[in-house]
C-alpha positions in Angstrom: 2.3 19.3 7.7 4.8 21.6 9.1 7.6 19.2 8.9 7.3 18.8 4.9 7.3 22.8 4.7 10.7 22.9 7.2 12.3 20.0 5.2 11.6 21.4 1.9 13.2 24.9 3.3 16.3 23.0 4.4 15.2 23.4 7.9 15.0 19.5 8.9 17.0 16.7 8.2 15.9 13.7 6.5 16.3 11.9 9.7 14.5 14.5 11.8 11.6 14.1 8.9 11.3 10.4 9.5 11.0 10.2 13.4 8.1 13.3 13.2 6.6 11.4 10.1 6.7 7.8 12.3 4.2 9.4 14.7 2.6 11.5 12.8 -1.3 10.3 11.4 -1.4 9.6 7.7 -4.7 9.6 5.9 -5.0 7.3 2.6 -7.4 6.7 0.0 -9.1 3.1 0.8 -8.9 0.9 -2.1 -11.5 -2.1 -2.3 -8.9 -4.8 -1.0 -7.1 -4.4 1.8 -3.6 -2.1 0.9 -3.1 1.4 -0.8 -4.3 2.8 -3.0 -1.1 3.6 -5.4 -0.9 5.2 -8.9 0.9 4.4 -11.7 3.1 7.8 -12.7 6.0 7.6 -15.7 6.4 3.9 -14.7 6.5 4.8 -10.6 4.1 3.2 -8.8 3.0 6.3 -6.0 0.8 6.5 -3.0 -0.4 9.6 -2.5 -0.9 10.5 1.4 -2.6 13.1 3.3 -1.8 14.7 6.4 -5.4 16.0 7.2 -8.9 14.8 5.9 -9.1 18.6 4.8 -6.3 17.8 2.2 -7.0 14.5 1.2 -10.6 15.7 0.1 -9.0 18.4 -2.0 -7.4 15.9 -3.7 -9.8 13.9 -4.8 -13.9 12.8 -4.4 -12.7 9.3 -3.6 -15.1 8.6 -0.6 -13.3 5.5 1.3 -9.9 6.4 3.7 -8.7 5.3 6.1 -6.0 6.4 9.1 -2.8 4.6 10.2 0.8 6.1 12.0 3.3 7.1 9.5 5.2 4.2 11.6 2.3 1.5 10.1 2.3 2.4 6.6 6.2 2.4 6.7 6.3 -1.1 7.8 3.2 -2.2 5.2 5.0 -0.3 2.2 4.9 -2.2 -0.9 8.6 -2.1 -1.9 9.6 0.3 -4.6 6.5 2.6 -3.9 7.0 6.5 -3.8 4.8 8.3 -1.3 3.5 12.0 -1.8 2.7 13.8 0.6 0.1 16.1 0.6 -0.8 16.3 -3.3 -1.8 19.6 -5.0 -0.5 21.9 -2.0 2.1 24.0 -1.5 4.3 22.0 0.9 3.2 18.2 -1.3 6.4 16.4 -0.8 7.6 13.3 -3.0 9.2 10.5 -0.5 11.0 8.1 -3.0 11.2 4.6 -2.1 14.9 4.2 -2.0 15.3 7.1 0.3 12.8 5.9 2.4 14.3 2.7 3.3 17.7 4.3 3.6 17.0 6.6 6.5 14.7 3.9 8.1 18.3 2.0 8.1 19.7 5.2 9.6 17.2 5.2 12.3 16.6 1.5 13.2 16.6 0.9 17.0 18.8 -1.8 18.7 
């Protein structure tokens, strides 16, 4: 995702990141029940994301996914889970839980 490469650089704002990450398709692991598919890391509960099916099968052999809007999973969330982005790349990009629901404050619409 070029976004996660431009905010890591300090070329996009936190706010910026979450209106392209809104529309922007996610690809998740598929757990058996309905949800995400988090993991437990030093005492963080983390759902690792995808922005292609290329990186999400680099990233593991798990074989069920499923695609949603950055928009959906924000709103389905599980509070207090972290979100990475892109595991194992060069531009992965940890989303933690409390800044996530502070800029979606920023950016609520009327």
């Amino acid at each position: 995702m070029e976004a996660a490469k431009r905010f890591a650089d300090g070329r996009l704002d936190s706010v910026a990141l979450h209106e392209v990450f809104r529309l922007s398709p996610v690809f998740c692991e598929a757990p058996s029940a309905p949800g995400f598919f988090a993991r437990e890391v030093t005492g963080r509960s983390i759902i690792p994301i995808f922005s292609s099916l290329a990186a999400l099968a680099g990233f593991t052999e798990h074989r069920a996914w499923f695609r949603t809007k950055g928009d959906d999973l924000l709103t389905q969330l599980p509070g207090r889970c972290h979100l990475l982005l892109d595991p194992g790349t060069d531009h992965a990009l940890h989303l933690r839980a409390d800044a996530i629901q502070r800029v979606a404050i920023q950016t609520q619409r009327p």
